[in-house]
C-alpha positions as CSV (number, residue, x, y, z in Angstrom):
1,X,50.3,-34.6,15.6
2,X,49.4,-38.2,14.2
3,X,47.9,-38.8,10.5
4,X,45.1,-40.1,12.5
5,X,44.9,-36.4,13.6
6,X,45.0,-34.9,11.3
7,X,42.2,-37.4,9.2
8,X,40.2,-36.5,12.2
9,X,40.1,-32.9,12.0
10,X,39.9,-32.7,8.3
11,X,36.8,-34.8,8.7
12,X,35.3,-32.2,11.1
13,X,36.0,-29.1,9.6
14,X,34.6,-30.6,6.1
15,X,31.5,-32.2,7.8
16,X,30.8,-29.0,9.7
17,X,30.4,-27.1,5.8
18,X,30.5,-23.2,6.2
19,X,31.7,-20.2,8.3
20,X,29.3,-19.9,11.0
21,X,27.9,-16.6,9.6
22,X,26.3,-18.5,7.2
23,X,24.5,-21.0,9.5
24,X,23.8,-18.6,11.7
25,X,21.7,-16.7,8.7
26,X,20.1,-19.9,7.5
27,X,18.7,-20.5,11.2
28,X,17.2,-17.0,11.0
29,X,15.2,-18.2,7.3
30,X,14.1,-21.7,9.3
31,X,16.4,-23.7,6.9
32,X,18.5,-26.4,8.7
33,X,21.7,-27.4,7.5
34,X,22.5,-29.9,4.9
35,X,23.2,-33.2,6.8
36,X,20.9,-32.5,9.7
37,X,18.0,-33.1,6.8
38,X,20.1,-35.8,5.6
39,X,19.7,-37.7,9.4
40,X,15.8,-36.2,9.0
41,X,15.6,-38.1,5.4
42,X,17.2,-41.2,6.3
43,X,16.1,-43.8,8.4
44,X,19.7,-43.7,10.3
45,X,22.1,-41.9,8.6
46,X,24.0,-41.8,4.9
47,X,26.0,-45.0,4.5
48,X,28.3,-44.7,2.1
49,X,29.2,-40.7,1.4
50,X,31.2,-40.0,-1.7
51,X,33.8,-37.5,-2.6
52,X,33.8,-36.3,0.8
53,X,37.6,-34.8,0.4
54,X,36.2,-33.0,-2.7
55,X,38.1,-29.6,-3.4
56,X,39.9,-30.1,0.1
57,X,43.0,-28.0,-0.6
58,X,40.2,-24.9,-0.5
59,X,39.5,-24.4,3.3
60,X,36.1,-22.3,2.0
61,X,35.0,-25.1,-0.3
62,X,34.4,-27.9,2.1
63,X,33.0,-30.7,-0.1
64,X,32.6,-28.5,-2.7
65,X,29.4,-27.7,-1.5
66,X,27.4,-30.8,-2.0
67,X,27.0,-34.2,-0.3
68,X,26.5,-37.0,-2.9
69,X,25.7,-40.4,-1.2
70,X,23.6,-43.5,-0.4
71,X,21.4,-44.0,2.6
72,X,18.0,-45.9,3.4
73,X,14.5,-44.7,3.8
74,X,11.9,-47.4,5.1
75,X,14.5,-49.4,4.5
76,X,15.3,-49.1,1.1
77,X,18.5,-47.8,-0.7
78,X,18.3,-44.8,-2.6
79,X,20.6,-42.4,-3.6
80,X,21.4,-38.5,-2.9
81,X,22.5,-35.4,-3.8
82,X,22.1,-32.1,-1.1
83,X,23.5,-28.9,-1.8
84,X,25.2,-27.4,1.2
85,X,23.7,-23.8,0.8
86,X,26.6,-22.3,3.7
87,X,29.0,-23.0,1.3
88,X,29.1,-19.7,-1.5
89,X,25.4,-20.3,-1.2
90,X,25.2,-24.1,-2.7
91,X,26.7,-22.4,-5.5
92,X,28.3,-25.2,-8.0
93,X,31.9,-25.5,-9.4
94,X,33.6,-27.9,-11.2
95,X,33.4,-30.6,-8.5
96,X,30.3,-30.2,-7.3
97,X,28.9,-31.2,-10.8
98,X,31.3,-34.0,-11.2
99,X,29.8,-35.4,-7.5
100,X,26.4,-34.8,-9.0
101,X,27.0,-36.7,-12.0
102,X,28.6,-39.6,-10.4
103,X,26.1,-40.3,-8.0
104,X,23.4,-40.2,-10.7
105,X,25.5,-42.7,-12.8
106,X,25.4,-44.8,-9.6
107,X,21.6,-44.7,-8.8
108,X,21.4,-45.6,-12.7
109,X,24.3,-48.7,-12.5
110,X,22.3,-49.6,-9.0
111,X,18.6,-48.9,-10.2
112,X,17.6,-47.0,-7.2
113,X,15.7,-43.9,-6.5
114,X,17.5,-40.6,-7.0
115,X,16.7,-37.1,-4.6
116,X,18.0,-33.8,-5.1
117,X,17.8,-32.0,-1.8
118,X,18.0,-28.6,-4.2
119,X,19.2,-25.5,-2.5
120,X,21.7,-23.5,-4.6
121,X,22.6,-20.1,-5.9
122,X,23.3,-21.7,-9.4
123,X,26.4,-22.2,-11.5
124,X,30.1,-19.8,-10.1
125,X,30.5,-17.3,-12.4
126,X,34.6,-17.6,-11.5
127,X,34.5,-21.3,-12.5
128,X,32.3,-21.1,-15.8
129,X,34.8,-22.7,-18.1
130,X,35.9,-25.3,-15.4
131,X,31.9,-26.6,-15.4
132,X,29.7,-25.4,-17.2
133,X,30.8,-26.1,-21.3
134,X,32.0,-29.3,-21.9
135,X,30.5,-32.9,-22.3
136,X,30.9,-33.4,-18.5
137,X,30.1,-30.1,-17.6
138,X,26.6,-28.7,-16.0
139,X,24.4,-29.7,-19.4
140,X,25.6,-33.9,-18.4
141,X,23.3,-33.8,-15.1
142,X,20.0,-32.8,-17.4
143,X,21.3,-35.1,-19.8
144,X,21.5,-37.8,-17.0
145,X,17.9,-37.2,-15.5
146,X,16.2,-37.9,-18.8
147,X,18.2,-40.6,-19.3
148,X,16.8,-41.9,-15.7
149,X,13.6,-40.7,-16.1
150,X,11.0,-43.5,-15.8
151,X,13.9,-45.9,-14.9
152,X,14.2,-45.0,-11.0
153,X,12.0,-42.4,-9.4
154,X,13.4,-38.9,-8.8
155,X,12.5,-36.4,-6.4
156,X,13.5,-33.0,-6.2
157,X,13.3,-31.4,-2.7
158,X,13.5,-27.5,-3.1
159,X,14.6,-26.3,0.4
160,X,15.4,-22.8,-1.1
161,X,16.4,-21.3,-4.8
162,X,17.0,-23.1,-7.8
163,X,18.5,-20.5,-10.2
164,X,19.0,-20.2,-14.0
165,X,20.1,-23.0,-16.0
166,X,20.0,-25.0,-11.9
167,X,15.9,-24.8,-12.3
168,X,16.1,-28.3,-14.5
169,X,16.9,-30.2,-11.8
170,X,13.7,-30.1,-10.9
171,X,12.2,-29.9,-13.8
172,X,13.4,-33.5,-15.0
173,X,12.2,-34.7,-11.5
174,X,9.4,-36.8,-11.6
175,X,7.9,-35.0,-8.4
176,X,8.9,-31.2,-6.7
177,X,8.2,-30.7,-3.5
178,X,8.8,-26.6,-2.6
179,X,9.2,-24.9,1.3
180,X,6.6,-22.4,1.8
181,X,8.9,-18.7,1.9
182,X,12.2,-20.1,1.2
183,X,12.0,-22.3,-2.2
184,X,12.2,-20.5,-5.8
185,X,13.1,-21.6,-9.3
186,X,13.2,-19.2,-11.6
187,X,15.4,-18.6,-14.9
188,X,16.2,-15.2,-14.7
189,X,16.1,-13.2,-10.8
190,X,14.1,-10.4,-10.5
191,X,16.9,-8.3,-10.6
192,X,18.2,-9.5,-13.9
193,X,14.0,-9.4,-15.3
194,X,14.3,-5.2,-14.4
195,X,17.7,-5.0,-15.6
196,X,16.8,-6.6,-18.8
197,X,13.4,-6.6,-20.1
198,X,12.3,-3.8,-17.7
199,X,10.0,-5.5,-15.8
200,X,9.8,-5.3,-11.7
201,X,8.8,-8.1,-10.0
202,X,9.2,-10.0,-6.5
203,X,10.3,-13.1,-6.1
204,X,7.7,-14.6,-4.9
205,X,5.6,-13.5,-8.3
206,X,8.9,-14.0,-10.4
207,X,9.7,-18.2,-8.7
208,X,8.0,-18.0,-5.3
209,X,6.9,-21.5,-4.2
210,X,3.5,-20.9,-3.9
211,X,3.6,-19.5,-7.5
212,X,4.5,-22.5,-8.7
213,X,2.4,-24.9,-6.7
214,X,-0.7,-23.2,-7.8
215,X,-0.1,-20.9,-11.2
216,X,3.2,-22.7,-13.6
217,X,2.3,-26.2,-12.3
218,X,6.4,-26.4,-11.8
219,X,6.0,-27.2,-8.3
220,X,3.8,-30.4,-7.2
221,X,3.9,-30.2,-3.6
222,X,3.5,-26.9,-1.2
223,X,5.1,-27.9,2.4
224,X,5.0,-25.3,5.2
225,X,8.5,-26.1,6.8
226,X,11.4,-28.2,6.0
227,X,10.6,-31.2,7.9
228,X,7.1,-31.5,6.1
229,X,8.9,-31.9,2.6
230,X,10.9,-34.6,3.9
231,X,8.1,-36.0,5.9
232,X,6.8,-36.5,2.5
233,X,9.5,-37.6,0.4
234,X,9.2,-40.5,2.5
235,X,6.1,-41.6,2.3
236,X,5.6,-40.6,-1.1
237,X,8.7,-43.2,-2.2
238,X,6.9,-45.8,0.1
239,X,4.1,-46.2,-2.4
240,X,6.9,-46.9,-5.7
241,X,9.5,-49.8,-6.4
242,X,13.2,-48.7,-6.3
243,X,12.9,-49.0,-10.5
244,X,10.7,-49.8,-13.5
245,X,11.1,-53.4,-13.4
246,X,9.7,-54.3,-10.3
247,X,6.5,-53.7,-8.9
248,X,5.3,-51.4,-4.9
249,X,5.9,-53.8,-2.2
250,X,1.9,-54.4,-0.7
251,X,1.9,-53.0,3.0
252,X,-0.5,-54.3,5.4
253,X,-4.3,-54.0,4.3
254,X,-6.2,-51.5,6.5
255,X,-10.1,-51.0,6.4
256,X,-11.2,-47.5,4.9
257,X,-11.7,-44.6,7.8
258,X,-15.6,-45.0,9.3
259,X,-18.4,-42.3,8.3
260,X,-22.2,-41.6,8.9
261,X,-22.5,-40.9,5.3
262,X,-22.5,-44.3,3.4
263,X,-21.4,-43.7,-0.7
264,X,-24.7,-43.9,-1.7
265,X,-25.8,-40.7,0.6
266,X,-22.9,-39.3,-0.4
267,X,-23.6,-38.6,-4.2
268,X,-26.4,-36.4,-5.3
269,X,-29.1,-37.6,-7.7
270,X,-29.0,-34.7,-9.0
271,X,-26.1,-34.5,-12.3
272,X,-25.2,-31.1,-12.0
273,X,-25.1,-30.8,-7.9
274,X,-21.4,-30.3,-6.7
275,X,-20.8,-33.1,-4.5
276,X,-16.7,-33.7,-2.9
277,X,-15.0,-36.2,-4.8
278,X,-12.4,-36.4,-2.0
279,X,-15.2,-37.9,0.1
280,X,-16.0,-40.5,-1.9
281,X,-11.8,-41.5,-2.3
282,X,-11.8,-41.5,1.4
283,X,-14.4,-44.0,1.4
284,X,-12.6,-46.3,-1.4
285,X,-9.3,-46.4,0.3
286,X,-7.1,-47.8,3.3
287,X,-7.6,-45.3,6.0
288,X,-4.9,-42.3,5.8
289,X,-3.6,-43.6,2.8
290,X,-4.1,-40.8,0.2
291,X,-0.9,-38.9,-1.0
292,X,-2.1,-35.7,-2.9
293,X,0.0,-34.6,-5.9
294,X,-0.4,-31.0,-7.5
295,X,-3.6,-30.2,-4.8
296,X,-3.4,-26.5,-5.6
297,X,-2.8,-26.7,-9.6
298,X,-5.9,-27.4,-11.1
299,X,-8.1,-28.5,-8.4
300,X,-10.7,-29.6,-11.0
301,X,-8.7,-32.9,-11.6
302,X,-7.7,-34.5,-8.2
303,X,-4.5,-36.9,-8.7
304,X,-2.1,-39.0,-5.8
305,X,-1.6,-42.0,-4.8
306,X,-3.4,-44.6,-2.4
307,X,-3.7,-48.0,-1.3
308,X,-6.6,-49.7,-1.6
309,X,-6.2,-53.3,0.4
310,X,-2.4,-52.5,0.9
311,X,-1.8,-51.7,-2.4
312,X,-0.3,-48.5,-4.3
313,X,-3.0,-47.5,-6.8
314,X,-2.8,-44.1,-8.7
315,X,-5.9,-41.8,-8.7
316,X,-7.3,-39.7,-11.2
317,X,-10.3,-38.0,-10.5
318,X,-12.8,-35.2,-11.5
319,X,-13.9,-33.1,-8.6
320,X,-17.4,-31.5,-9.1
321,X,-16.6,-28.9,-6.5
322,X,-13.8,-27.1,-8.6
323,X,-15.2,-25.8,-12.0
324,X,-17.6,-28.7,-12.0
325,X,-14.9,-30.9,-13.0
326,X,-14.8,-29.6,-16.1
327,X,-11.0,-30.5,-17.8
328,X,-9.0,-27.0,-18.3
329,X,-5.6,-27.5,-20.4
330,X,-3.6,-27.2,-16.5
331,X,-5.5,-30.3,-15.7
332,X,-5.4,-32.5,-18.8
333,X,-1.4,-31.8,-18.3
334,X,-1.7,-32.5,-14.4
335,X,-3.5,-36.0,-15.8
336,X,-1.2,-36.5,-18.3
337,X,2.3,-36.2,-16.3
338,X,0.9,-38.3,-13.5
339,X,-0.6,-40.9,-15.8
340,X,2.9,-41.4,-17.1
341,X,4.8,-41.4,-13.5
342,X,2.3,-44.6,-12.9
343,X,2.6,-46.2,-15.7
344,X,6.3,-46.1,-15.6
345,X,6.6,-47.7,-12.2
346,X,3.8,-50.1,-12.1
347,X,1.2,-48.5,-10.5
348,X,-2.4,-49.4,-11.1
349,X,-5.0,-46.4,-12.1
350,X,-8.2,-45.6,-10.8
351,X,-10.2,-43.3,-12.8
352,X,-13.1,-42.0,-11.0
353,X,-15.1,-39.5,-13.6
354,X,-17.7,-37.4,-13.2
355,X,-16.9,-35.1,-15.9
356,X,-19.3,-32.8,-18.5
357,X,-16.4,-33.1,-21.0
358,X,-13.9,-30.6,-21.6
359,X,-13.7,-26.5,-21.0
360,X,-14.7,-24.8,-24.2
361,X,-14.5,-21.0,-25.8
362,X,-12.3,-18.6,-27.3
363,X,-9.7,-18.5,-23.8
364,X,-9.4,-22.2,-23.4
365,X,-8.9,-22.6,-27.7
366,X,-6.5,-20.0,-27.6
367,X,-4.5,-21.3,-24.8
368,X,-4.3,-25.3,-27.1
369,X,-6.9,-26.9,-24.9
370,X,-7.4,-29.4,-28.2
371,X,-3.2,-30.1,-27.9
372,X,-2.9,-30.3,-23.9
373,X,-6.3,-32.5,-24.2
374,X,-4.5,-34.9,-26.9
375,X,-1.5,-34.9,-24.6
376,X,-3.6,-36.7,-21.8
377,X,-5.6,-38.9,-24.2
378,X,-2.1,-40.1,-25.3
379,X,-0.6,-41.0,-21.7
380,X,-3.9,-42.9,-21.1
381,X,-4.1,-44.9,-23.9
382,X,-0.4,-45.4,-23.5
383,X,-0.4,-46.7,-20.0
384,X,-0.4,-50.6,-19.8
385,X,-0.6,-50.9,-16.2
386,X,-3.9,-52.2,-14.9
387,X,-6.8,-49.1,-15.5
388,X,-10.5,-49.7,-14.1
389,X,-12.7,-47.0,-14.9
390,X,-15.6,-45.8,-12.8
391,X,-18.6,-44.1,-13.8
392,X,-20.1,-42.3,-10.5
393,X,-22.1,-39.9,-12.4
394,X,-22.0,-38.6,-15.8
395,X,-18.8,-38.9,-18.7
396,X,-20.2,-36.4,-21.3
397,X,-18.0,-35.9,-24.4
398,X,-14.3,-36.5,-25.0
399,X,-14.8,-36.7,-21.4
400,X,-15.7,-40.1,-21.3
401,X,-12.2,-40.9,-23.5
402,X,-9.7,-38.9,-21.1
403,X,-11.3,-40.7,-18.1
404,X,-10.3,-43.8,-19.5
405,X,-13.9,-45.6,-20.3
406,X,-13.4,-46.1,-23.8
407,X,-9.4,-46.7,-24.4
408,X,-9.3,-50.4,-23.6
409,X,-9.4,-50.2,-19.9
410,X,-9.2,-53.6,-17.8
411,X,-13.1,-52.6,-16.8
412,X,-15.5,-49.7,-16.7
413,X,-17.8,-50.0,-14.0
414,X,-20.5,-47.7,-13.5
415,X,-22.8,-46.8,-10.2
416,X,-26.5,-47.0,-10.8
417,X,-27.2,-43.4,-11.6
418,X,-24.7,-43.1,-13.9
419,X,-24.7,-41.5,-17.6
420,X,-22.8,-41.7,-20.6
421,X,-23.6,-39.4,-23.1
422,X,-22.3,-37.3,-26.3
423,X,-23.5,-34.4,-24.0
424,X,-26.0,-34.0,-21.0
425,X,-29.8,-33.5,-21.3
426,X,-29.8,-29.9,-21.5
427,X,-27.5,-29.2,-23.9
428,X,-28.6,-31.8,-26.1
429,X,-32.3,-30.8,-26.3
430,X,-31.3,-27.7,-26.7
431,X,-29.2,-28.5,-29.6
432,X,-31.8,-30.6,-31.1
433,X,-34.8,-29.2,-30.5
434,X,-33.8,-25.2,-30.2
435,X,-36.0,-23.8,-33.2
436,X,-38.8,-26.0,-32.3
437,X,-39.0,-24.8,-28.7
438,X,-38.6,-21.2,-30.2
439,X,-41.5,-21.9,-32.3
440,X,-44.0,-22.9,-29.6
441,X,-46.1,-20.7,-27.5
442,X,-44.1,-19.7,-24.3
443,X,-46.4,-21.7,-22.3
444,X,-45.9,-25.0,-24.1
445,X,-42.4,-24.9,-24.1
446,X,-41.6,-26.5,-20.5
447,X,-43.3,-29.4,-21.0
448,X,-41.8,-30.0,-24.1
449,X,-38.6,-29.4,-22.7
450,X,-39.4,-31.8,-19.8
451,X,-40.7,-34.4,-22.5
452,X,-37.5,-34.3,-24.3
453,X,-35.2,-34.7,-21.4
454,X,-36.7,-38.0,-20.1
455,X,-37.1,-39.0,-23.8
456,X,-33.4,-38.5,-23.8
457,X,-32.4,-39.8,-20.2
458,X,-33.7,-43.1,-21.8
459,X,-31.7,-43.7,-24.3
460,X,-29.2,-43.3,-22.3
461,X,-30.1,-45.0,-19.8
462,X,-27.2,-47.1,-17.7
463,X,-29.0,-50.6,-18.3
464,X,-29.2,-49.9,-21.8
465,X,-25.7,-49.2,-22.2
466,X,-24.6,-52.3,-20.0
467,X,-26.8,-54.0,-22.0
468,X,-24.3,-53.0,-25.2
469,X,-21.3,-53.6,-23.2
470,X,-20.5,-50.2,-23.1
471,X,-20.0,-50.9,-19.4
472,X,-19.1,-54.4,-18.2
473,X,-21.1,-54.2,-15.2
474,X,-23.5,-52.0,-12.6
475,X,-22.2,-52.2,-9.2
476,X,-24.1,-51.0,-5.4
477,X,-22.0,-47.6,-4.3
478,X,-21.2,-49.1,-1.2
479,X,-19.8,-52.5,-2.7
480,X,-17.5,-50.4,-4.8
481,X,-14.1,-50.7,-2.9
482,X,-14.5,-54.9,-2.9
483,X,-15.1,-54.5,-6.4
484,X,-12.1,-52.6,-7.1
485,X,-10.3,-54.4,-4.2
486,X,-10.9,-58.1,-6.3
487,X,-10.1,-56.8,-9.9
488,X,-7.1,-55.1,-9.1
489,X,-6.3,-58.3,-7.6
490,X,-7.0,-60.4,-10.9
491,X,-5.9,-57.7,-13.3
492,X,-2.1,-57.6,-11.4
493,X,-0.6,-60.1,-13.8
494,X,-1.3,-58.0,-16.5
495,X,1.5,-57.9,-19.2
496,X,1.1,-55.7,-22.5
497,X,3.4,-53.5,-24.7
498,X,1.5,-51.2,-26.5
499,X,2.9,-50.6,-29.4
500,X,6.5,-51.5,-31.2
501,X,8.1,-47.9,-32.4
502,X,11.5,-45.9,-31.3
503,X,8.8,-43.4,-29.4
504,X,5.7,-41.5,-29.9
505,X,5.6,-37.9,-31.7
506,X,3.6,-36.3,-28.9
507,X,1.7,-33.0,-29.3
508,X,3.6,-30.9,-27.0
């Protein structure tokens, strides 16, 4: 037998991964095997693989159990790690954390997007000492990703469990995207939670995916099968640069999808009448475009990214339909995280409020809404990318500040019928005027009422405040998107640093 052989077979045997049991059993789950996602994720194939011969004296330990690389999606270099879940379960030994950390030290020396194709059992108890301690050990890939965080994006696709101290990979992502029935993170196993604290739990409830798309906010992205998550790791990267010193390469500029509702049938005249705020995005961007982020954790606050005459723009928007758009502490930290994620790559914001401030009483006080609501005041005011805020119906409160209208945006634009207000009508006649109306005969009192709220619709009327340069100017629903379409154009030069200082203290 020739070395060339021998090379040969080596080659095979690693690049098949492990015994056929264990492929067999990840075909029963619907999982696929590591490097057929790899040729899904790619647009052709990895180029350049490294540590392929890892651990190759150990016939059950074919590459260790992770492939660490560099390939292209739409053409573009990024970089790879995908844990090979028929070897011990994706488990990690010493190795496979070396591989890790070396192919995050290249995507940092490169400056190119990083994705973790996450699908391990967690650290080998057998080789704890080997990888888990020292300065190079387990703790150095953490330590890497916040290094790299808001240098080069990372993604974190989480094709099945991410266990123990292994559930900060995706943590440190910038985005998680989690398969539907087969993806969990979770620190402890239900197991260990009933062998421990007592408590008896699935594992759906304990780290299921759907848990944390919807309930922990861990998870940004709920796909149904494998092939969706990478379907939309790819066009999610398609709308950033490969690092924070360059800006989204502009794709072709498409005309917004057509409708027999124009915007200004769309929104009610009525303040407080739920209207869809996804409706009104739909007719403000290029035509199949939008690229949800979080959609099932705090609906109330809609965030993703679009493109808006070919180019990436970031949205941030109330949405009247979900708790009246009202700002709950899950979606001041939903704004705040995806504010940052922006702002870090050089992607405009579009703030579209229609907001009656903030949640209030004992539950939301209790649970720090004043600290999680500071938290997304702080990313905002933070963010020196270009910001245009728009008015479409009402900013009551502190409402008006975490949508952006009165931090220094680029412009705050405001549709005819808007408001801007300490509070609405109601509540602030009410406030006003409540032992007055109690003193008046029963009779009187709607009138009064009804007095008081035009009295008070008035002064805060939308000409009045343009005419204080509260706003910087009125514009026709339906010439909205060239409005945005033209600023964002002259606003793209913008260059700002914020503030000199080693960081922020942030309330956390």
């Amino acid at each position: 037998m020739t070395m060339d052989r021998t090379l040969q077979e080596a080659r095979e045997r690693i690049a098949s991964g492990g015994l056929d049991k264990y492929h067999e059993k990840n075909k029963e789950k619907g999982k696929m095997f590591v490097r057929e996602r790899l040729e899904l994720l790619f647009d052709d194939h990895i180029d350049v693989e490294d540590a392929f011969f890892a651990n190759n004296q150990d016939e059950g330990l074919p590459a260790d159990g992770v492939v660490t690389g560099i390939g292209r999606i739409n053409g573009e270099k990024v970089c790879v790690m995908a844990n090979d879940s028929t070897v011990k379960a994706g488990s990690w030994g010493a190795r496979t954390v070396e591989k890790i950390i070396r192919i995050q030290e290249t995507a940092l020396k490169l400056e190119l997007p990083m994705l973790y194709l996450v699908d391990s059992a967690g650290a080998r108890i057998t080789d704890q000492v080997e990888m888990f301690p020292n300065r190079r050990g387990a703790g150095r890939i953490f330590h890497n990703q916040i290094k790299m965080s808001g240098r080069v994006p990372q993604v974190c696709l989480l094709f099945g469990p991410s266990a123990a101290g292994g559930a900060y990979i995706p943590a440190f992502c910038d985005i998680v995207v989690m398969v539907d029935g087969n993806a969990s993170m979770y620190l402890g196993s239900p197991r260990m939670a009933e062998k421990v604290i007592g408590e008896k739990v699935t594992l759906e409830e304990m780290g299921g995916a759907n848990m944390h798309c919807s309930v922990s906010g861990c998870g940004d992205v709920l796909a149904e099968n494998e092939e969706e998550a990478i379907r939309f790791a790819r066009k999610y990267l398609s709308y950033f640069p490969p690092n924070f010193r360059e800006k989204p390469k502009a794709r072709p500029s498409k005309e917004t999808a057509s409708f027999e509702k124009s915007i200004h049938d769309l929104i009610p005249a009525n303040q407080n009448a739920p209207f869809d705020m996804y409706q009104l995005i739909d007719r403000l961007i290029d035509e199949e475009s939008f690229c949800e982020i979080k959609k099932k954790f705090a609906p109330e606050l809609i965030t993703g990214l679009a493109r808006i005459d070919g180019k990436s723009v970031g949205i941030i928007a109330n949405q009247p339909r979900a708790k009246g758009g009202v700002l709950f502490p899950d979606s001041a930290d939903k704004a705040a995280k995806f504010m940052q994620l922006c702002d870090s790559f050089n992607i405009p914001l579009l703030f579209l409020a229609d907001i009656p401030g903030f949640m209030i009483g004992t539950r939301v006080e209790q649970a720090g809404i004043i600290r999680h609501g500071a938290k997304m005041l702080a990313a905002m005011s933070e963010a020196t990318v270009p910001k245009i805020s728009v008015i479409v119906r009402k900013a009551y409160g502190a409402g008006l500040y975490a949508m952006a209208a009165a931090f220094e945006p680029d412009a705050c634009l405001a549709l005819p019928s808007a408001q801007i207000a300490v509070m609405g009508p109601e509540a602030a006649v009410n406030a006003v005027y409540a032992n007055k109306i109690a003193e008046l005969p029963e009779e009187e009192r709607p009138a009064f009422i009804k007095d008081k709220h035009e009295e008070y619709k008035e002064n805060i009327d939308i000409y009045r405040l343009a005419s204080e340069m509260v706003i910087d100017d009125i514009v026709q629903p339906d010439q909205l998107r060239q409005e945005l379409i033209t600023r964002f154009d002259m606003y793209e030069s913008k260059n700002v640093a914020f503030t000199e200082r080693k960081h922020g203290v942030y309330p956390v």
